[in-house]
C-alpha positions as CSV (number, residue, x, y, z in Angstrom):
1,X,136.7,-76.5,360.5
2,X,132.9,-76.2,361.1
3,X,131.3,-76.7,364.5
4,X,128.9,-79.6,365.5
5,X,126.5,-77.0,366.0
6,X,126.6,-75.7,362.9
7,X,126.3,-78.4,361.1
8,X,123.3,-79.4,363.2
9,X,121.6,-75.9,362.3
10,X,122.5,-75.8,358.7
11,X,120.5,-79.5,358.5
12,X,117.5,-78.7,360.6
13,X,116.7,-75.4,359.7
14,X,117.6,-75.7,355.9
15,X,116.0,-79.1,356.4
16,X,112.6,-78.0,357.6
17,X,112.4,-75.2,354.6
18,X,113.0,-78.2,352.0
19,X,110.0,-80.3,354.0
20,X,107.4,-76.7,353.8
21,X,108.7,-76.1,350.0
22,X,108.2,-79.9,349.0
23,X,105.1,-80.0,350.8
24,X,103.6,-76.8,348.7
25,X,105.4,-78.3,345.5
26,X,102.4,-80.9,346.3
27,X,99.8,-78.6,345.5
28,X,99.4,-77.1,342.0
29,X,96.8,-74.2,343.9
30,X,99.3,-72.9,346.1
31,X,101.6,-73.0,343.6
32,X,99.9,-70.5,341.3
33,X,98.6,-68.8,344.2
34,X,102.1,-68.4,345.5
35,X,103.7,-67.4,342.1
36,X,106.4,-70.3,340.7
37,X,109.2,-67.2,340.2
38,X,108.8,-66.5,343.7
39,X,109.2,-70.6,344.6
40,X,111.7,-70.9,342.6
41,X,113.7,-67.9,343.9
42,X,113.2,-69.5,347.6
43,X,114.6,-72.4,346.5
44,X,117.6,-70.8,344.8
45,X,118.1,-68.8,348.2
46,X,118.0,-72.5,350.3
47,X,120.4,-74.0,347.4
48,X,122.7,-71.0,347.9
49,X,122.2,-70.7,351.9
50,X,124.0,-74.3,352.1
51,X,127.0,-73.0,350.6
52,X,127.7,-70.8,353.3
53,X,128.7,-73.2,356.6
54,X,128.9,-70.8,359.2
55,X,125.9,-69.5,361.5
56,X,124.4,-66.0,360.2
57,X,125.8,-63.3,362.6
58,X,122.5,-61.6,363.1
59,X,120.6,-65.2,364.2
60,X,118.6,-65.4,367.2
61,X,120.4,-68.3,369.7
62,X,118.0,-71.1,370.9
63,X,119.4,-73.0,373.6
64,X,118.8,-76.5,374.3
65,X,119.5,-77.4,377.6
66,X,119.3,-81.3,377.2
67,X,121.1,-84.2,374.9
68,X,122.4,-81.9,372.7
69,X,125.0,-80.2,375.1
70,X,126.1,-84.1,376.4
71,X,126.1,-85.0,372.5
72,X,128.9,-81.9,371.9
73,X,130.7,-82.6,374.9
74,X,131.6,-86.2,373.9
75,X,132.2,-85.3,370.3
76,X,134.8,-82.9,371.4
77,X,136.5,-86.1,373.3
78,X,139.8,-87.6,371.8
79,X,139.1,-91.0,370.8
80,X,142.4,-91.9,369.8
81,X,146.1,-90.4,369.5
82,X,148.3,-90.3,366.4
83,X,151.6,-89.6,367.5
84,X,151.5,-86.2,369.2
85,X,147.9,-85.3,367.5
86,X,144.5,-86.0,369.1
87,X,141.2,-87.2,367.2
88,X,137.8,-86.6,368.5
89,X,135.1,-88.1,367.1
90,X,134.0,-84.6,365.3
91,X,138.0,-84.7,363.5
92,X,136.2,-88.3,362.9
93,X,133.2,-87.2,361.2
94,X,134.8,-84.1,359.2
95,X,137.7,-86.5,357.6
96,X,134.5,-88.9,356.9
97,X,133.1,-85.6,355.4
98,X,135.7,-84.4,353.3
99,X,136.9,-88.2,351.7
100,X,132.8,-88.6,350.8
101,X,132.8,-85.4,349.7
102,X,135.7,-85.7,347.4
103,X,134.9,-89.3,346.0
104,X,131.0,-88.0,345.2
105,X,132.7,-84.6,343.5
106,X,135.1,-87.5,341.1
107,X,132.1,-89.1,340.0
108,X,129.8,-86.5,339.0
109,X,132.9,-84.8,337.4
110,X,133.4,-88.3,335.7
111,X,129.8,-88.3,334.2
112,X,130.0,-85.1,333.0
113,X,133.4,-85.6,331.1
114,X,131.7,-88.3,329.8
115,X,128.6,-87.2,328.8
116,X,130.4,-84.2,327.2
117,X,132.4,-86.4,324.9
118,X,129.7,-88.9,323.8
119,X,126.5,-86.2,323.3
120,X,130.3,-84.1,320.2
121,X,130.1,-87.5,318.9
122,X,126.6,-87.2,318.0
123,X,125.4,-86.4,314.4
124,X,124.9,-83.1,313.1
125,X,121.5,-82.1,312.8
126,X,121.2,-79.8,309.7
127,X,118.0,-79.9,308.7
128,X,117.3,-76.1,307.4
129,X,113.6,-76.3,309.7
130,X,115.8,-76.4,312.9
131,X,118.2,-73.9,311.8
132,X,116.0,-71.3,310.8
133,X,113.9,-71.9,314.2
134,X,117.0,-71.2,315.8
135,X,117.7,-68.1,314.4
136,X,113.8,-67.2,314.6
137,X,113.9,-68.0,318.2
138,X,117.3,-65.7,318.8
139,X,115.4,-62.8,317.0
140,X,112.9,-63.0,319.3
141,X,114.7,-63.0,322.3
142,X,117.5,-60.7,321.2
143,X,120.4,-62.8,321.7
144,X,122.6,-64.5,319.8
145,X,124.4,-67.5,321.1
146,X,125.4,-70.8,318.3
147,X,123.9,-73.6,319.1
148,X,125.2,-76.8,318.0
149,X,122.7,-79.2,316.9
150,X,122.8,-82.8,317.5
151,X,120.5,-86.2,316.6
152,X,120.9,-89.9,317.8
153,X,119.0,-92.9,318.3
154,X,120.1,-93.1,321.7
155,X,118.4,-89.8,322.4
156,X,114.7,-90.1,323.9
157,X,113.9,-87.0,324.5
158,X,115.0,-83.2,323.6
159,X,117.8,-81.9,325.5
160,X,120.6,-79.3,326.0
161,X,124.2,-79.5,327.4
162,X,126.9,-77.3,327.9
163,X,127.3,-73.6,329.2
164,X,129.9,-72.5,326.6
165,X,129.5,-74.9,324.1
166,X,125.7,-75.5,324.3
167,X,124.4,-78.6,322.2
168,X,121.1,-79.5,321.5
169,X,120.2,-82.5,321.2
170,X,116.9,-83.6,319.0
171,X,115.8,-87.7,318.9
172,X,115.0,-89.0,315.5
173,X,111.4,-88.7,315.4
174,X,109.0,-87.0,312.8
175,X,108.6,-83.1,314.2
176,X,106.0,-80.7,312.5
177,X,107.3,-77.1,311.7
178,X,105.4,-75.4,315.1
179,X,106.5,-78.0,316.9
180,X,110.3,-77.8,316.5
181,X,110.0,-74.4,317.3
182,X,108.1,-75.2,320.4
183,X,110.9,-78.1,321.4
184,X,114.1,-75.6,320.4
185,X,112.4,-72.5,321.9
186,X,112.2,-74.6,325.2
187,X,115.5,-75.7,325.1
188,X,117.2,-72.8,324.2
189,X,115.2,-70.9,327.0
190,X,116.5,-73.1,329.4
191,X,120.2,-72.1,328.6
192,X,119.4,-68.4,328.7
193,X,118.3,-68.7,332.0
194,X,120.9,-70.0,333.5
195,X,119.2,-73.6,333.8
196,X,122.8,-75.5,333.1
197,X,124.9,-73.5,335.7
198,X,122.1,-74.1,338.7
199,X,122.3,-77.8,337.5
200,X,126.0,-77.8,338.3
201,X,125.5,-75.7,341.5
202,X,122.8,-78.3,342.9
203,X,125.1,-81.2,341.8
204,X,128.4,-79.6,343.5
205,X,126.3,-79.1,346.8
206,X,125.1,-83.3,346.5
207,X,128.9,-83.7,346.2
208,X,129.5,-81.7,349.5
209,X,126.7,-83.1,351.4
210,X,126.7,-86.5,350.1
211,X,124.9,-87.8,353.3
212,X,122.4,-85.4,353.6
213,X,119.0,-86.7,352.1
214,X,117.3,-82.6,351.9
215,X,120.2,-81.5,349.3
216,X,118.9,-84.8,346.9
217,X,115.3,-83.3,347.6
218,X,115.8,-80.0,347.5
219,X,117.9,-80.6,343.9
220,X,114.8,-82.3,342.1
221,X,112.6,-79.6,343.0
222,X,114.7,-76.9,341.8
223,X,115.3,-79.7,338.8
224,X,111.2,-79.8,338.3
225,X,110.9,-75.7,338.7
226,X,113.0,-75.3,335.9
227,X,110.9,-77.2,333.9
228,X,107.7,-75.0,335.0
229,X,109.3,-72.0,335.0
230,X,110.5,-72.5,331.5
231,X,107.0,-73.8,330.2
232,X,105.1,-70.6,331.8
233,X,107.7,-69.0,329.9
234,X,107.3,-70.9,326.2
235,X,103.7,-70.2,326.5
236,X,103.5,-67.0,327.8
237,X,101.9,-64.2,325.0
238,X,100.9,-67.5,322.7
239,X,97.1,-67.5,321.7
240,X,95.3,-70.2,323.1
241,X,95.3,-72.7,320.3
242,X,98.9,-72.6,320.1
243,X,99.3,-72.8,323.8
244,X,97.4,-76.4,323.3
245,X,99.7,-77.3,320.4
246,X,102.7,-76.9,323.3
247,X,100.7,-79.7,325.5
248,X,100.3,-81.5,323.2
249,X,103.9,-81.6,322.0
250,X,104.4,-82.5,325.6
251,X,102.8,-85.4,324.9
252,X,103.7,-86.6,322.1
253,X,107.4,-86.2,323.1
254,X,106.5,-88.5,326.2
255,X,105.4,-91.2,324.3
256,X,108.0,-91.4,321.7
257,X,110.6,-91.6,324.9
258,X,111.6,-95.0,325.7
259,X,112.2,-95.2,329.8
260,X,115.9,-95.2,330.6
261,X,117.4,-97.8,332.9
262,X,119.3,-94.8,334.0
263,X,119.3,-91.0,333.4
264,X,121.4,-88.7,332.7
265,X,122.0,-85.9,335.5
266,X,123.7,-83.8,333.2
267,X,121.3,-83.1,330.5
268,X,118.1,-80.9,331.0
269,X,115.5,-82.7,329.3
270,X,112.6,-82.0,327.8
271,X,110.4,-84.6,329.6
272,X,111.0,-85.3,333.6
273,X,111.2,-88.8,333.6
274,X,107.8,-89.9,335.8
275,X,104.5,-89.5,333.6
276,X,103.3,-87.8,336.7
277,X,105.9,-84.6,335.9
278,X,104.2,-84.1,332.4
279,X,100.4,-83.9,334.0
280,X,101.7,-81.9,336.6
281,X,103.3,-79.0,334.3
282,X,100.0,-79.6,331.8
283,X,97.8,-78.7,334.7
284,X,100.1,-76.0,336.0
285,X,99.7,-74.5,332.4
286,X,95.9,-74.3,332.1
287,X,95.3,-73.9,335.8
288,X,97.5,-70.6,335.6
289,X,95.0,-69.1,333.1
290,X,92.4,-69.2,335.2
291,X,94.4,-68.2,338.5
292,X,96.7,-65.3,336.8
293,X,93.6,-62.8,336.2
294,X,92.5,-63.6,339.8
295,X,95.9,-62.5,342.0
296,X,95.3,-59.4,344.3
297,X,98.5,-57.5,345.7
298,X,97.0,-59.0,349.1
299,X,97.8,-62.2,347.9
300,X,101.0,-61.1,346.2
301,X,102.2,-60.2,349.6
302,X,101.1,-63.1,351.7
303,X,102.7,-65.1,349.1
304,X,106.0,-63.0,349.6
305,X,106.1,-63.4,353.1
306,X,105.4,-67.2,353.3
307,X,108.3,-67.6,351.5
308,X,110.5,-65.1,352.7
309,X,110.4,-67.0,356.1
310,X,111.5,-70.0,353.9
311,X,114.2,-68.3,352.6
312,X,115.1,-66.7,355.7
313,X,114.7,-69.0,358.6
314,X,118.1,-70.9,358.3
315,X,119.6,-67.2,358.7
316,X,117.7,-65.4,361.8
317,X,117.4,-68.9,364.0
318,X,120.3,-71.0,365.5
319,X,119.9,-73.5,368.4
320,X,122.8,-74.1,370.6
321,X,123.8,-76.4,373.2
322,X,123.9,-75.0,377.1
323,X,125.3,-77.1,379.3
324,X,123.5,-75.8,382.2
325,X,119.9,-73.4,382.6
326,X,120.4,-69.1,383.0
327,X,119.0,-69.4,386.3
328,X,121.7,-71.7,387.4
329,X,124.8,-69.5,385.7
330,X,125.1,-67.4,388.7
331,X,129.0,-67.7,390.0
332,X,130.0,-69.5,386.7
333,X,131.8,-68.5,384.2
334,X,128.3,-68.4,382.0
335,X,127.1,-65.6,384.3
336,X,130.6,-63.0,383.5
337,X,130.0,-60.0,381.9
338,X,133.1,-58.9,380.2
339,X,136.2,-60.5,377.8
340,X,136.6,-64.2,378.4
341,X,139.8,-66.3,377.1
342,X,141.5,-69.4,378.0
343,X,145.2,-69.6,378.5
344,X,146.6,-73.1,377.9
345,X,148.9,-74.5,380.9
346,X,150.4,-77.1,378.4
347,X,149.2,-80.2,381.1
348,X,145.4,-80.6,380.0
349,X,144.4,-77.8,381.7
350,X,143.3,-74.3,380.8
351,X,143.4,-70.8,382.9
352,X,140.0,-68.7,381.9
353,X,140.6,-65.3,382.2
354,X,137.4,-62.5,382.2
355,X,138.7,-59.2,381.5
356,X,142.2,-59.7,382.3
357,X,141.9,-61.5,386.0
358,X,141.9,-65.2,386.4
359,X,138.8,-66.8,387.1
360,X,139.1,-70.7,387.5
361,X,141.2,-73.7,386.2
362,X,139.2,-76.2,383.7
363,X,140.0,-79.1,382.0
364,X,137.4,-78.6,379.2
365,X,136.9,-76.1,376.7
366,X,133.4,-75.1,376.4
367,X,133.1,-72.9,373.9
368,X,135.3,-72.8,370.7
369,X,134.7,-69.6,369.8
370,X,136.4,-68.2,372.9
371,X,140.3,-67.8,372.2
372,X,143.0,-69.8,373.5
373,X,146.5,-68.0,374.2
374,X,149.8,-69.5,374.9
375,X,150.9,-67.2,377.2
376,X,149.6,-64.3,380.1
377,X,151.3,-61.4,378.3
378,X,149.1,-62.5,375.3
379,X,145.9,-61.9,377.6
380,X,147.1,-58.9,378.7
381,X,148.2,-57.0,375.5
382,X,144.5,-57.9,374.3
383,X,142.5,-56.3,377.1
């Protein structure tokens, strides 16, 4: 089972490089300046790092001297018996863990069966405008996924679902030619990408760490870089008139959308659903323009190496609790050089061996990542 300790590092460290990213998400300059591939792929390496509970084995230890050793200490307590099996509060907290965990997976897996079986119920869209756009739009990318395209009055907004199956779905509203290329070119780009599968990964890591609030943030700003990534993308090569025909089919898509009293998680939309997501990507857009002609390798790096730090941080750094200073380690067991291990007397108590020879009796075990044997022949066949 994880540690207390790495749970703590996983939430402070991945925490404070959600805070710094949200914070620079803030600010359209540094966002250009920065480059939103490179974000984005910081964000992607946070996302990913979470996956992976255990403490990088090339991380720096920090040790805190204060609270946190007292706070590990009484976590590792029993708080109760069950028959011949102890719980501490930490066997607490992980059960809490895993039934949350498991509930939060049922649900979203819930709202995606369900979403998938309403959005094949949807009608057909076989206009010949959006076929042909389809097939114009696979040309130009050189792939050739089918698309299955869907319409419905309950649909606000242009969306796609699916990763095997993908479906797009258009709302009934009137669409001019350059325009439905615009809207199926945008959608379509999001599947190539990959868009669908990090949706699933961000909403399987909510599902694991259902009570952590920087997985929730950290998901709607990979959410809203998709989005920007995917409109640098629509718009990249286009002359500039055509470039203001995609803003303003931007627009015109948010006003035709009716606000949900709900959204749909599992659908990557067209239109974010706060007004203040559309001005942001329509600035982002013209901004970029003016910003791309002006980027200098200097800047390329110093944009690399912010971010790097982002991605990296949660990897090189760890803190962990010491129950007492260096200074004061001298004739403990914290000042031996050599192989420690603890061999379990069976009464409560524990022998730690260094290298073989006994040391000292202790009725705590201070360190889980030292090894506990059953027997002295065990200590001595591995040293």
């Amino acid at each position: 089972m994880i540690r207390f300790s790495e749970m703590v590092n996983m939430v402070i460290l991945t925490g404070a490089a959600v805070v710094l990213l949200e914070i620079i998400f803030r600010n359209n300059n540094v966002i250009l300046w920065l480059d939103v591939r490179l974000l984005f792929g910081c964000m992607l390496a946070v996302a990913l790092r979470l996956f992976i509970l255990a403490d990088s084995p090339v991380a720096s230890n920090i040790p805190i001297f204060s609270v946190y050793p007292e706070l590990c200490r009484f976590l590792r307590k029993p708080l109760l018996y069950w028959g011949s099996i102890s719980i501490s509060g930490m066997m607490f907290l992980q059960i809490l863990w895993i039934i949350g965990a498991v509930i939060s997976a049922l649900y979203r897996i819930c709202g995606y069966v369900v979403t998938q079986k309403r959005i094949r119920i949807y009608r057909r869209l076989r206009d010949p405008r959006f076929v042909e756009a389809v097939k114009r739009i696979n040309e130009e990318l050189g792939r050739k996924a089918k698309f299955r395209l869907v319409t419905s009055s309950e649909l606000r907004t242009p969306c796609i679902f699916g990763v095997f199956r993908p479906y797009i779905g258009i709302p009934e509203m009137d669409l001019k030619l350059e325009e439905i290329y615009l809207v199926l070119k945008h959608e379509m780009l999001h599947y190539y990408r990959g868009d669908m599968i990090i949706k699933i990964l961000c909403e399987a890591l909510r599902a694991v760490y259902w009570w952590n609030p920087f997985v929730y943030m950290l998901g709607d700003l990979v959410s809203s870089m998709q989005e920007i990534n995917v409109d640098f993308r629509v718009v990249r090569g286009l002359p500039e008139m055509e470039q203001l025909e995609y803003v303003d089919c931007l627009v015109k898509v948010a006003r035709n959308r009716v606000k949900r009293k709900r959204e749909n998680r599992w659908e990557i939309n067209f239109r974010k659903e706060s007004p203040s997501e559309v001005h942001k990507r329509i600035s982002l857009m013209l901004k970029n323009q003016e910003i791309s002609g002006k980027k200098t390798t200097a800047s390329f790096l110093l944009a690399t190496g912010i971010l790097c730090m982002i991605a990296l941080g949660p990897n090189i750094l760890t803190f962990e609790p010491y129950a007492i200073p260096e200074e004061d380690a001298v004739g403990s067991v914290a000042g031996k050089e050599g192989v420690i291990c603890y061999l379990d007397n069976k009464d409560g108590t524990y022998d730690i061996y260094v290298d073989g020879q006994y040391f000292k009796t202790t009725i705590e075990i201070f360190d889980e990542h030292i090894p506990i044997y059953e027997s002295l022949d065990e200590i001595i066949g591995n040293n």
